[in-house]
C-alpha positions in Angstrom: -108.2 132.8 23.2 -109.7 134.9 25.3 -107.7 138.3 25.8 -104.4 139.9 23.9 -101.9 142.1 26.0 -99.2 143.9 24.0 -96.6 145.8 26.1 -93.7 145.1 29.4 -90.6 146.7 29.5 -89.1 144.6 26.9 -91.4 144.0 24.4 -93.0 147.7 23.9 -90.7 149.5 21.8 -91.5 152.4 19.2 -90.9 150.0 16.8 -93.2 146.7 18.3 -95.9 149.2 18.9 -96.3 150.7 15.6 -95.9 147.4 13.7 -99.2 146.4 16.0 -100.8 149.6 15.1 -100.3 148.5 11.6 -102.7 145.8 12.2 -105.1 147.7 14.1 -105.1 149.8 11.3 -106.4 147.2 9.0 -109.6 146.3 11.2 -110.7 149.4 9.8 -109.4 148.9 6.2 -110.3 145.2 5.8 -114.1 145.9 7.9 -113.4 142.9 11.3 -113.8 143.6 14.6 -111.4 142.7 17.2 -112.4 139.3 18.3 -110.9 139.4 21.5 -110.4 141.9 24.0 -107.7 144.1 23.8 -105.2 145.9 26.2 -102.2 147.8 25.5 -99.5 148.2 28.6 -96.8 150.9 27.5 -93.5 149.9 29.1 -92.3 153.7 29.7 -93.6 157.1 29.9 -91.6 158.3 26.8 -92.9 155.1 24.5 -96.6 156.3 25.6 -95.6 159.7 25.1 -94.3 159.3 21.6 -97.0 156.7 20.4 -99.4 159.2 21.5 -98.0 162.1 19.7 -98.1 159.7 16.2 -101.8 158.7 16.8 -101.1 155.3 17.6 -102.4 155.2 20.7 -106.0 156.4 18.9 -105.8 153.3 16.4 -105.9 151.1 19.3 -108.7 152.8 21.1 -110.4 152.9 18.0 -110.7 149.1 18.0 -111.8 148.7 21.2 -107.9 148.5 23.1 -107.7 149.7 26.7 -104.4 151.3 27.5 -103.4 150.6 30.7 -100.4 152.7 32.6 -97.0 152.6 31.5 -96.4 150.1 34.2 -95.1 147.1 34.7 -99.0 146.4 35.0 -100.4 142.8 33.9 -96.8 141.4 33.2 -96.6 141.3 37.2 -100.4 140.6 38.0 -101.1 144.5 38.4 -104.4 143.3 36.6 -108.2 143.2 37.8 -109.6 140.3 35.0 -112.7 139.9 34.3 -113.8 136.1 34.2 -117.2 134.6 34.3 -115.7 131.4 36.1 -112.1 131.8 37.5 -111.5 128.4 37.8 -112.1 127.3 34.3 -109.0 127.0 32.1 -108.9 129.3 30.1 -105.8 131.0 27.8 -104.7 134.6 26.7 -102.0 135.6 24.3 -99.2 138.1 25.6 -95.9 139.9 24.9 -94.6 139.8 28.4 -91.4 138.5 29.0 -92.9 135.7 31.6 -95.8 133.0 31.8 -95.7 131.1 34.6 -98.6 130.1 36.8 -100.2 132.8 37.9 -97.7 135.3 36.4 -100.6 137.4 34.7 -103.5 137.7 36.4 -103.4 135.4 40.0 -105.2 132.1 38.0 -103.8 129.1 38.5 -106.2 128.0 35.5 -104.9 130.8 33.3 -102.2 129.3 30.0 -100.4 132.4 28.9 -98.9 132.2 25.3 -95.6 134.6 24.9 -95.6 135.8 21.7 -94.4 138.8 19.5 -96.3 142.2 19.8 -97.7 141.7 16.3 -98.6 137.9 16.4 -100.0 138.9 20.0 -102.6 141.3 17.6 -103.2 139.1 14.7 -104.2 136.2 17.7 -106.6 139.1 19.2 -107.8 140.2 16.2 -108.9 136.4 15.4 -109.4 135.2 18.8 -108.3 132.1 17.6 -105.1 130.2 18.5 -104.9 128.3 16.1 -105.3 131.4 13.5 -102.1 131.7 11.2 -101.5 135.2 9.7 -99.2 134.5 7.3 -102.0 132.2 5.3 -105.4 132.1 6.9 -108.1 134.6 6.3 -111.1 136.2 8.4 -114.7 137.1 7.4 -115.4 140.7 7.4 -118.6 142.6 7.6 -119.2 142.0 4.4 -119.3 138.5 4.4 -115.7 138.5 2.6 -112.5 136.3 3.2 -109.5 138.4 4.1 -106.1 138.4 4.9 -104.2 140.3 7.5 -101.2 142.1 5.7 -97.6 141.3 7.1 -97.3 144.4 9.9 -94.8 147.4 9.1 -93.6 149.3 11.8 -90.3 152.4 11.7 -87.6 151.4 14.2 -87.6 155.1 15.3 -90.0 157.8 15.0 -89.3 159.8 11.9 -89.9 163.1 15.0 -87.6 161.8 17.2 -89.0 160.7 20.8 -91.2 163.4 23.1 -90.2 162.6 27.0 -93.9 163.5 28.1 -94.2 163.2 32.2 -91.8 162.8 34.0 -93.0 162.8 37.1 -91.3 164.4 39.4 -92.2 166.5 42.3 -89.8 168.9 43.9 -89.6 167.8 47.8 -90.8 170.3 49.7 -88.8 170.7 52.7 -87.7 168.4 56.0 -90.4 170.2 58.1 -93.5 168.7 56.2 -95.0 166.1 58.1 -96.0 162.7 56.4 -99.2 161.2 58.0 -100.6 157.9 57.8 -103.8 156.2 58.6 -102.7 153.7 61.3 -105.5 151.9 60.0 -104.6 151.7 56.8 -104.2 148.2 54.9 -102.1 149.9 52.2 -99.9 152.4 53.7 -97.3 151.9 56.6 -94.7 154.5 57.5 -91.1 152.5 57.5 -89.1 152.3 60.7 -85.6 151.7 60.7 -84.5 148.1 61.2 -82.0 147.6 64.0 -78.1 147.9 63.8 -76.0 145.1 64.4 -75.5 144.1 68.0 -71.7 144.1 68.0 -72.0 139.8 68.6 -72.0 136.5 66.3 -75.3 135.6 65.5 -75.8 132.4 67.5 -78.4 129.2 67.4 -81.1 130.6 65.1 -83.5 128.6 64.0 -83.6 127.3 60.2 -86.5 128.8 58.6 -86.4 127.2 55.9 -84.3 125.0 53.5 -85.1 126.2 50.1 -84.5 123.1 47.2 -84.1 124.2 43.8 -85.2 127.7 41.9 -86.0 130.3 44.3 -86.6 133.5 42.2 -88.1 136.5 43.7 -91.3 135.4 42.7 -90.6 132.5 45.1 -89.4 135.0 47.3 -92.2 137.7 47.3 -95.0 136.9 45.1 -96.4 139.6 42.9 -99.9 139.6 41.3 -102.5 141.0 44.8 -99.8 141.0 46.5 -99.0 144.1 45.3 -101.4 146.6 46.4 -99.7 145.9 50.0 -96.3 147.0 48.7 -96.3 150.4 50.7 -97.3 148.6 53.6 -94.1 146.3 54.6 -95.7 144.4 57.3 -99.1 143.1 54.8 -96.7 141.8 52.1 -94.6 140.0 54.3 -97.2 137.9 54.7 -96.4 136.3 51.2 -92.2 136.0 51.9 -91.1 132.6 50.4 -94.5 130.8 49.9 -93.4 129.8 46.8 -90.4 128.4 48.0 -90.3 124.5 48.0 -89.0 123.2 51.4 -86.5 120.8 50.7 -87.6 118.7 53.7 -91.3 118.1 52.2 -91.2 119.1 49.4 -93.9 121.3 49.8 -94.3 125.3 49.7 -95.4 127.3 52.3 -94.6 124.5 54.9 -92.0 124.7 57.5 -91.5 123.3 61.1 -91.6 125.4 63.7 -88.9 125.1 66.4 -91.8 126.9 68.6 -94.8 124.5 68.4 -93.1 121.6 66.8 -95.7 121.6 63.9 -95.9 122.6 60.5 -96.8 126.4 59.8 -96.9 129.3 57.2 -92.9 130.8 56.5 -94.2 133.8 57.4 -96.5 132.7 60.1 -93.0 130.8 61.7 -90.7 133.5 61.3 -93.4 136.1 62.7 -93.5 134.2 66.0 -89.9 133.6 66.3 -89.6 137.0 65.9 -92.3 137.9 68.7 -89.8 136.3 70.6 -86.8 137.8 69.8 -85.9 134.9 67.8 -83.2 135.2 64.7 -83.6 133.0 62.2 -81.6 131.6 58.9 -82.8 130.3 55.1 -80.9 128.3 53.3 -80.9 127.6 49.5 -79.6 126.6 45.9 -77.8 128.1 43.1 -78.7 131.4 41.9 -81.2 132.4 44.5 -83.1 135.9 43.9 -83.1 135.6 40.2 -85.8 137.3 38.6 -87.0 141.0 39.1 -85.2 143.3 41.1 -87.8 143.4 43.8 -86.8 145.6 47.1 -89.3 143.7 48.7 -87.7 140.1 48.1 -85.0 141.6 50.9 -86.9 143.8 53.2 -89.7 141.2 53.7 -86.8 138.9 55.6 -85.2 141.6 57.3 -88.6 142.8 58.5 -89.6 139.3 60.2 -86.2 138.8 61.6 -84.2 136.6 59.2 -80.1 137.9 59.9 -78.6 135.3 57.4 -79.4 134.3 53.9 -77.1 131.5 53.3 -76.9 129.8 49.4 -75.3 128.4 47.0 -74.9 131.1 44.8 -76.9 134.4 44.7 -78.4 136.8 41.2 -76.1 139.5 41.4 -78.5 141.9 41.5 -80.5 140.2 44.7 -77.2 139.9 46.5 -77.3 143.6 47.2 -80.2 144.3 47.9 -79.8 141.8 50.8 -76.5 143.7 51.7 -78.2 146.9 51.4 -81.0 145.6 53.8 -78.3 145.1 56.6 -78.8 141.2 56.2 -75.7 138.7 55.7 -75.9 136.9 51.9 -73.2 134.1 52.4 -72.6 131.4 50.2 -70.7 127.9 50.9 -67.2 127.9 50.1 -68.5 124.0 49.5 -71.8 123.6 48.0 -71.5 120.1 49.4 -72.5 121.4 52.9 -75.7 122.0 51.8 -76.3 118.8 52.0 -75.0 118.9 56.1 -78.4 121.2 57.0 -80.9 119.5 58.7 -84.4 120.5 59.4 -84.4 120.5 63.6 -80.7 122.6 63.2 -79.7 125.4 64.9 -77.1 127.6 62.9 -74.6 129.9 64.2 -72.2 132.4 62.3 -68.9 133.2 63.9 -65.9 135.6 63.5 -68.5 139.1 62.9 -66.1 141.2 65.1 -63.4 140.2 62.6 -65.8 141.0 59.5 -63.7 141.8 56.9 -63.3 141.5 52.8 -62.2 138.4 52.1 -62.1 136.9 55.1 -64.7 133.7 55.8 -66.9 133.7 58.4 -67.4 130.2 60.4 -71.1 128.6 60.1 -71.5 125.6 62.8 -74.7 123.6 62.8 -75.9 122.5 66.0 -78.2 119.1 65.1 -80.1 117.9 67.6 -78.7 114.7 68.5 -76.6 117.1 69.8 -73.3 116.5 67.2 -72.2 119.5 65.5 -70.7 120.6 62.2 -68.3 123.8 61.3 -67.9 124.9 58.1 -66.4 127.8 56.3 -68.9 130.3 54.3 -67.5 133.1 51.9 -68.7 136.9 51.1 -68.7 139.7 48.9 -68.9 142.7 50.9 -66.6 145.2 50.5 -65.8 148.2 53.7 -68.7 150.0 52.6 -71.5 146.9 52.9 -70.1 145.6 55.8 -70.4 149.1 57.2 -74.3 148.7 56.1 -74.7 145.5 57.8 -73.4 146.8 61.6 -75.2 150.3 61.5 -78.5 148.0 60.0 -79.0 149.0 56.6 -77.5 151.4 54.1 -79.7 153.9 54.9 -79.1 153.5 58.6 -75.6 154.5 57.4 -75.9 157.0 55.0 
């Protein structure tokens, strides 16, 4: 094992945090060092706050911890490790709520372990996975066997909680002028995206044909992408590379209707949208699960993508699409999925009539040259649909 991270949003309470403290406590006590290295990623201002205030924050300094911000941080990739050889495999211990490829720090040969804030520490203070706390024993400084005691932490703190920073700043008027760079990698003043044009949206190009999960991880990858996500334009260069192409089989492959050859989803829809090109994805059930990611809806809407058409869409997802100006429909029969092919052109009918509750029309135009109509439901109520023709909700605020 080669590094220990306690902390996300869900796993850094008062209460996880000071029964890990308990154990850092006992390096001390018991005389081991901390085998492994050590990092400690508060999962809100007011938890770092309040651990601070009860010293906890010095017993993990004390034993070598760095505390990161109180951050989604290394449970999204926000994390510069330090490897001699990144492409040996290699495995850490965490209390994220995650562990897929590449989920903690951007190493495909990374294995993260999930596991409780306190067994996350006992691992660490080992650095041994195979160490068990509740029986095994470590060699102190002394040349003596000991055992970790089982961790005690209080649910709440016996002072109540302190809301340290919060970290606001007062705007300071519609006259100040925001500047910058137009050079800069990181930084890229937002433009609004266009209102609707007052027509059906007719033979786009599919995109892409998503098969199976598509989370927004799939969607908008985090880990270096990340340090782009104030410029919109960068990090769209990552939109749905980790979606699997139904067609292939492979990710970050799609044809192009342009060159008739396989490109980049980004690097298509960019050039279809050089040339005023709409286009359309299609996926599975549930699509946009995961994080709540802005950027899993504005990346689309920024290269051109009008329609999102699935199966079924995360709640949460769905309006973010809606609030983007895009069009989330799903199938009224999921069987039609089945109908898309990868040369088709789609079109979406019945816009002027845009309503609640009433379908819109989805005809794909193969090319043989047969076509296929079927119908395609919403969710938008007077209010979304009123985002989607002026472009966005805050075209329309």
């Amino acid at each position: 094992m080669e590094v220990g991270l306690i902390g996300s949003c869900t796993n850094s309470s008062y209460q996880d945090l000071s029964r890990a403290a308990s154990l850092a406590r006992q390096v001390a006590e018991k005389k081991l060092s901390v085998a492994s290295p050590l990092i400690i990623n508060p999962g809100s201002e007011q938890i770092r706050a309040t651990a601070e205030r009860d010293g906890m924050m010095d017993e993990f300094q004390e034993i070598g911890a760095v505390i990161m911000a109180n951050a989604c941080g290394p449970c999204i990739g926000q994390w510069k490790r330090h490897t001699d050889d990144p492409t040996r495999k290699n495995s850490i211990v965490t209390s994220f709520n995650r562990n897929f490829a590449k989920r903690a720090d951007g190493n495909p040969n990374t294995y993260a372990f999930v596991a409780s804030p306190e067994l996350t520490m006992a691992l660490t203070i080992a650095g041994d996975l195979c160490f068990n706390p509740l029986k095994d024993r470590l060699m102190n400084h002394d040349g003596e066997k000991v055992k970790l005691a089982e961790p005690v932490g209080d649910e709440l703190p016996l002072h109540g909680f302190t809301s340290g920073d919060g970290g606001y700043m007062a705007p300071t008027g519609s006259g100040t002028a925001v500047e910058v760079n137009p050079a800069s990698q990181r930084l890229q003043l937002l433009t609004p995206f266009p209102a609707w044009e007052g027509s059906d949206l007719l033979d786009m190009p599919l995109l892409i044909k998503a098969q199976g999960k598509c989370t927004t991880d799939h969607i908008s990858m985090a880990g270096p992408w990340l340090r782009f996500r104030g410029h919109l334009e960068n990090i769209s260069d990552n939109m749905l590379m980790g979606a699997v192409n139904a067609f292939n089989g492979e990710t970050n492959s799609v044809w192009s209707r342009l060159t008739n050859a396989y490109d980049t989803v980004s690097g298509t829809a960019k050039a279809y949208k050089s040339e005023g090109i709409s286009s359309i994805v299609v996926a599975e059930e549930n699509y946009g699960e995961g994080s709540s990611r802005e950027h899993a809806a504005m990346e689309p809407r920024f290269l051109n993508v009008r329609v999102i058409l699935a199966k079924s869409f995360a709640r949460i997802h769905e309006t973010n699409l809606k609030k983007q100006g895009m069009l989330a429909l799903t199938f009224v029969d999921k069987a039609d999925y089945d109908k898309v092919r990868e040369h088709d052109r789609l079109s979406v009918t019945g816009l002027k009539e845009f309503a609640p509750g009433r379908n819109l029309t989805v005809t794909l135009h193969h090319e043989d040259g047969t076509k296929e109509s079927f119908e395609t439901q919403h969710t938008y109520n007077e209010q979304q649909i009123a985002w989607f023709r002026a472009g966005s909700a805050l075209n329309a605020r």
